[in-house]
N, C-alpha and C positions, 0 to 999 in steps of 0.2 A: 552428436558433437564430436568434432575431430580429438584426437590426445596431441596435443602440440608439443607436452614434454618427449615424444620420441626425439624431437631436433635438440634438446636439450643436454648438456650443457652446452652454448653454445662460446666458439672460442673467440678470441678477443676480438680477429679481425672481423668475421663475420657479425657478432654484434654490432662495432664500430659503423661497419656497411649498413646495418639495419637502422640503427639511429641516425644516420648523414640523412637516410631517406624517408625517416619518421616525421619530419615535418613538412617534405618540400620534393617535387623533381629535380632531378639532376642528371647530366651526364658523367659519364665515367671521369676523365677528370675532377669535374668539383666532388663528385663522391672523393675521391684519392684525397681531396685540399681539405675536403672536412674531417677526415679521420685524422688526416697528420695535424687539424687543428684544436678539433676535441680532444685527441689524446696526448697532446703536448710533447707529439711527435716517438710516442712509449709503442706505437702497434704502428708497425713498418710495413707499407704493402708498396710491394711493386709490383708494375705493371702485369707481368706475368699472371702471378701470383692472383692480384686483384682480378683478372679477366677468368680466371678457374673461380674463384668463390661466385662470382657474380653467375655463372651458365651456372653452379652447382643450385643456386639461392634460384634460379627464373626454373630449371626444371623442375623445381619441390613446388611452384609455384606461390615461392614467399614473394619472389620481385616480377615485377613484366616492364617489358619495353612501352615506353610511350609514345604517340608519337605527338605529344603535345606542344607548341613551339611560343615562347615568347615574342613578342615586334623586337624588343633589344637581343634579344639571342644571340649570338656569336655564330653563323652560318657555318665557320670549319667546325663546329661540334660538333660530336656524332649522336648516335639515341640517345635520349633521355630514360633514366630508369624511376621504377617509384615501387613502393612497398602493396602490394595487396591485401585485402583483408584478412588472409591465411599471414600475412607478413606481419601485419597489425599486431592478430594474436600473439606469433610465436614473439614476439618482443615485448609482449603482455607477461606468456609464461616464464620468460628469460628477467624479468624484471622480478617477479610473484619470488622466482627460485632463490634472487641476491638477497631481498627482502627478507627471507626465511636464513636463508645462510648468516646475514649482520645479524637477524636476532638469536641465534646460537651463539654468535662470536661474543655479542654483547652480554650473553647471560653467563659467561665465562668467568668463573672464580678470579681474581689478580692471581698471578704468583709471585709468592714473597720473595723479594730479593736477596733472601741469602741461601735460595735453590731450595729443593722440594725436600719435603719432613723426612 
């Protein structure tokens, strides 16, 4: 079995990219429209930017181009991309990690409001 925590932790945008294509193909724009929509516009990617994480995420083999096409498609699209099984996981281990991190934060004493003893 592969260690997928070596891609770990991973950072906001590259999550963000992994979930736009956790449930569905997309091309590079609607990935860009899902992020700015899931995150309520808090993880900025531009163009640039987004076209480096996406070759970074298809050589580790988390994402591959598809070449799969809807009848309604938009024909100026360009590839379509989608998560691969290796992509699956690391967004398995990336989820397992937040999980464990909320229940640390959650087993956190309060501190009393008039500052520490």
């Amino acid at each position: 079995m592969e260690d997928f925590n070596q891609f770990l932790p991973l950072s906001p945008a590259i999550l963000h990219i992994l979930l736009a294509l956790s449930s569905e193909e997309r091309h590079g724009y609607g990935i860009m429209q899902a992020v700015r929509e899931r995150s309520g516009g808090q993880v900025p990617l531009r163009t640039g930017s987004f076209y480096r994480h996406l070759a970074q995420l298809i050589a580790e083999g988390v994402v591959a181009e598809t070449t799969a096409r809807r009848a309604d498609d938009d024909p100026r699209r360009g590839t379509y991309y989608r998560l691969t099984a290796a992509g699956h996981r690391v967004l398995a281990a990336e989820r397992r990690r937040l999980a464990e991190l909320v229940a640390v934060i959650d087993g956190l004493r309060p501190v009393s409001r008039r500052g520490p003893a």
